[in-house]
C-alpha positions in Angstrom: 54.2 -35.8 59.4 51.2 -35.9 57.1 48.1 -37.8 58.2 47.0 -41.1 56.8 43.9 -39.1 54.9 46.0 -36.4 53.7 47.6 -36.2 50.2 50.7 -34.5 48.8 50.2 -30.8 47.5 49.8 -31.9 43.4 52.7 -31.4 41.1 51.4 -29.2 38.7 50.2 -25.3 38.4 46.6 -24.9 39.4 44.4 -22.5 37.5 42.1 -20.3 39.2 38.1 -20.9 38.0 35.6 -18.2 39.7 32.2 -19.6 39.9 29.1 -17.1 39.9 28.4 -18.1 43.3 31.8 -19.6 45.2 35.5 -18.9 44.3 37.4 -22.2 44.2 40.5 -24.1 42.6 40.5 -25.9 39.5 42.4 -28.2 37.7 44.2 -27.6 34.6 44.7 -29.8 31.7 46.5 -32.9 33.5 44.9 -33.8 36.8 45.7 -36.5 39.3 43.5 -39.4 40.0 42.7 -38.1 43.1 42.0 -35.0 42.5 39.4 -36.4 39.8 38.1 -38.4 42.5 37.3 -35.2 44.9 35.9 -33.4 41.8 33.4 -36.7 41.1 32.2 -36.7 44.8 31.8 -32.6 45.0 28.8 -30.8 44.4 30.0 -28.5 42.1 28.9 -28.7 38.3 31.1 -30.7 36.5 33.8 -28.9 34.4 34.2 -28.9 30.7 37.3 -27.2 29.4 36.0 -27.1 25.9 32.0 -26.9 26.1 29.6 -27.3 23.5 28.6 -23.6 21.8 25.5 -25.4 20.2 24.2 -26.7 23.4 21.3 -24.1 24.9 22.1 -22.2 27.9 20.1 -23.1 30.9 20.6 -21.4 33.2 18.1 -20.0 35.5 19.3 -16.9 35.2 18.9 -15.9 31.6 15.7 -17.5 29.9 15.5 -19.1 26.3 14.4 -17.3 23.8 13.6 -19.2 20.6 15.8 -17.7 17.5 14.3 -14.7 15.6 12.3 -13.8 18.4 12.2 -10.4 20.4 11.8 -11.5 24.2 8.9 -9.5 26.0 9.4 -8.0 28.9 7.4 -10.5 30.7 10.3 -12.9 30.4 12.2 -10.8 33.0 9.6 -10.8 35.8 7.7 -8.3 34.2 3.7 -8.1 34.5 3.3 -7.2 31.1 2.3 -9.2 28.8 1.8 -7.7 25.7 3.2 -9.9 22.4 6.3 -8.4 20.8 6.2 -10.6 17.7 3.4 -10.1 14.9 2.1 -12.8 12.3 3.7 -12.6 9.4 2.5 -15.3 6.5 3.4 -18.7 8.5 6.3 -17.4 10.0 6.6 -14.7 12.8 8.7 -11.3 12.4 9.8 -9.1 15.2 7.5 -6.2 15.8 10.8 -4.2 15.9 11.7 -5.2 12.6 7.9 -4.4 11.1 8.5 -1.1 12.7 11.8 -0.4 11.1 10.4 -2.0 7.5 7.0 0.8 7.9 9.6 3.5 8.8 11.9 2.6 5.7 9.0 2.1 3.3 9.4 -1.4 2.6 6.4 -3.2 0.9 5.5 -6.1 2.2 2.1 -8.4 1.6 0.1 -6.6 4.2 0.9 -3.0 3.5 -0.6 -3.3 -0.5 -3.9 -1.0 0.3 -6.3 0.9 -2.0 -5.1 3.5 -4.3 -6.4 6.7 -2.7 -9.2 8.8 -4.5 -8.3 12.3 -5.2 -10.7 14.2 -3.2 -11.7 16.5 -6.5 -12.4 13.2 -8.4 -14.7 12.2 -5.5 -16.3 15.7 -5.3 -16.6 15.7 -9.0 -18.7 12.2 -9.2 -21.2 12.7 -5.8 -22.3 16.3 -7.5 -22.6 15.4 -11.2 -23.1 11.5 -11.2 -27.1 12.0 -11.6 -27.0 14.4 -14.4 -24.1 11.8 -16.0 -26.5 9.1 -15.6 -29.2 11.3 -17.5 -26.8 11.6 -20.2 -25.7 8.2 -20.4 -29.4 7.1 -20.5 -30.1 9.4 -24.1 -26.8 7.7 -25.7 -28.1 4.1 -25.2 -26.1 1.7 -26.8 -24.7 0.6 -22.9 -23.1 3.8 -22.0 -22.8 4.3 -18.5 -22.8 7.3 -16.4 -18.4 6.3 -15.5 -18.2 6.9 -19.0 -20.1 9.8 -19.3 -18.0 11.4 -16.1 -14.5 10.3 -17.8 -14.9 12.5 -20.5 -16.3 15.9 -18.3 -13.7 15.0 -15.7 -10.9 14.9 -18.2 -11.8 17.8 -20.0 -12.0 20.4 -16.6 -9.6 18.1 -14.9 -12.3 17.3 -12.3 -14.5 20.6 -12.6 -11.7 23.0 -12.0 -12.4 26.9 -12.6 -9.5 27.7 -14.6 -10.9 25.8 -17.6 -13.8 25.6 -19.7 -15.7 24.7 -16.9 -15.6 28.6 -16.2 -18.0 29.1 -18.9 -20.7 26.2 -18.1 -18.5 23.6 -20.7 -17.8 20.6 -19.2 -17.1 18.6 -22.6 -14.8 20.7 -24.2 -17.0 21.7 -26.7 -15.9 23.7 -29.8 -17.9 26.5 -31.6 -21.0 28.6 -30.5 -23.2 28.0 -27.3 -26.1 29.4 -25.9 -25.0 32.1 -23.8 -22.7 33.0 -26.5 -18.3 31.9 -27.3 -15.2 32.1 -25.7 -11.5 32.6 -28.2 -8.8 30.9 -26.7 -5.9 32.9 -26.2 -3.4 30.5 -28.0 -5.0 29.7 -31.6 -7.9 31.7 -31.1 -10.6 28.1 -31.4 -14.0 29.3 -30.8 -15.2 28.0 -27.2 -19.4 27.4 -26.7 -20.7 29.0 -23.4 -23.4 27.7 -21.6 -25.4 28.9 -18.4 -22.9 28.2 -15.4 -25.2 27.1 -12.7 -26.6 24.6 -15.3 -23.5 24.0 -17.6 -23.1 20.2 -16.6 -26.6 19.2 -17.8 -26.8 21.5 -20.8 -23.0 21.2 -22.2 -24.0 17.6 -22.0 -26.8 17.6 -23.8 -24.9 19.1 -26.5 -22.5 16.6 -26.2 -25.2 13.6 -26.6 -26.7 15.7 -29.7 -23.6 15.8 -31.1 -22.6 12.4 -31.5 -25.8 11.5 -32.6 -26.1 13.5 -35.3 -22.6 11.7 -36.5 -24.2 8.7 -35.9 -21.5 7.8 -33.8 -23.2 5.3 -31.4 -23.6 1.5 -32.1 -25.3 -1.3 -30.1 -23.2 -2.3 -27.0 -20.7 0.6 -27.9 -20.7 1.6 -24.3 -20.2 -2.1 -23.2 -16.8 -2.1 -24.1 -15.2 1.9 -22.2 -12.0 1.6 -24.4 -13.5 1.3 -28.0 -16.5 4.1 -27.3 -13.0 6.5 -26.2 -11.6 5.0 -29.6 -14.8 6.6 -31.3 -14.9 9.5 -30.1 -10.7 10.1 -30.4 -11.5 8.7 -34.0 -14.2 11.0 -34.8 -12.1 14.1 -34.2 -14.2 15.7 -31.3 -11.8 14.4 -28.5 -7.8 14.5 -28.4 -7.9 14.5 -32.7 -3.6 15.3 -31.9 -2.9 11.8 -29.9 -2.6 9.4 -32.9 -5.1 7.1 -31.5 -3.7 7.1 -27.7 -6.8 8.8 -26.0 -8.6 5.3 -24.9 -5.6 3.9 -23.7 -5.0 6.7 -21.7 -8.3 7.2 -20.5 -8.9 3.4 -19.6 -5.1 3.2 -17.9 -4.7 1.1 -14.6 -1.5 0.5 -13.6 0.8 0.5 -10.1 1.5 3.9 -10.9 -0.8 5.8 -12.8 -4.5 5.4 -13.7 -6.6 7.1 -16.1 -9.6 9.3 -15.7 -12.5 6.3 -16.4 -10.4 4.0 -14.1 -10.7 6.4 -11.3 -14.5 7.6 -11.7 -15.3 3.5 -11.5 -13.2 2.9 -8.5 -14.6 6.2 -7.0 -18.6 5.0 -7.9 -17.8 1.9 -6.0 -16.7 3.3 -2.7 -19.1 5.4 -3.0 -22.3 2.8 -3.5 -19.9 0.7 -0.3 -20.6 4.2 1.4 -24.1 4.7 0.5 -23.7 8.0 -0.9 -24.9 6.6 -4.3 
């Protein structure tokens, strides 16, 4: 006969509940009053058949991590604690993701840097921006030594051997030279030649008389780069075949492409930040 403290076995299936820790019954759905009772006075964490999947976990076990974050490796007992997350604007993205973003290319605020400088254009300007600047000086009218550069640099394409440049003429100058004239091979245009290890100074020179004797230059001409290309385009010694293009192209600055005066500006700035010039 049952005990006065006893109870009778309950009249409905019991489910089986394994706890981390202990293995023990558990109710199902419908419990008896008494066995609510027992549960209320146990120990054990109460039971919720149908818990909350917005409430946090807290358990000891697995630390929070707020949303979006990466957790370092500090947060499971390691001794390192080096920051996994980098500032980004006033929010914070995973270093993982920044990684994955630099790997696929993707542009982002912080990754816009400097347009690199070809390393002809910047060889070009350190060996021939004092002679430019000698040049620039006998035009007047606020020409600059950028300018002055543009037009050599575009001609050679930056002092390369395989063009006029061969032959001491960095301005693309037409007809006879002191050291005598080169034919082109196409239509046969007479090509001056100058002295080679003084053709920057001397084709120049030719270059400033030139455009002096058809009284080409104005006041403040060289004040404004895109209108002194415009005269010299206009005036049939420069690009006469580009239907009035030649400034814009030589003034260009875009994402993509820039033109020749664009980069021998950028490249004299870098190189005065340098103190090369």
């Amino acid at each position: 006969m049952p005990s006065a403290r006893s109870f009778e076995p309950l009249p409905f299936q019991l489910t089986t509940y394994i706890h981390p820790m202990t293995a023990f019954v558990r109710p199902g759905y419908v419990c008896a009053e008494r066995e609510r009772e027992l549960l209320a006075r146990s120990s054990l964490p109460k039971w919720n058949p149908s818990p909350e999947r917005s409430q946090p976990n807290t358990s000891p076990h697995r630390p929070t991590v707020p949303l979006g974050v990466v957790p370092s490796s500090s947060s499971f007992g390691s001794r390192s604690s080096s920051p996994t997350t980098q500032k980004f604007g006033s929010l914070e993205k995973p270093a993982g993701i920044q990684k994955s973003e630099q790997i696929r290319g993707v542009k982002t605020a912080e990754h816009h840097k400097e347009k690199t400088i070809p390393d002809n254009v910047r060889q070009f300007v350190l060996k021939h921006y004092a002679e430019a600047q000698k040049l620039a000086d006998s035009l007047g009218n606020g020409v600059t030594a950028a300018e002055v550069l543009a037009v050599a640099g575009n001609e050679t394409f930056w002092g390369k051997l395989d063009t006029h440049a061969k032959f001491g003429n960095f301005f693309g100058l037409h007809g006879h030279g002191p050291d005598g004239t080169y034919y082109t091979t196409g239509n046969h245009t007479p090509v001056a030649k100058f002295p080679v290890n003084n053709g920057f100074l001397l084709s120049g020179q030719e270059f400033v008389k030139r455009l002096q004797n058809r009284k080409l230059m104005t006041s403040g001409l060289g004040d404004n780069p895109k209108a002194f290309f415009d005269v010299l385009n206009k005036s049939g010694l420069y690009a006469a075949e580009s239907h009035g293009t030649y400034s814009d192209f030589m003034v260009r600055k875009d994402e993509k492409t820039w033109g020749p005066y664009t980069f021998v500006v950028e490249c004299i700035n870098r190189l005065r930040q340098e103190g090369l010039l």
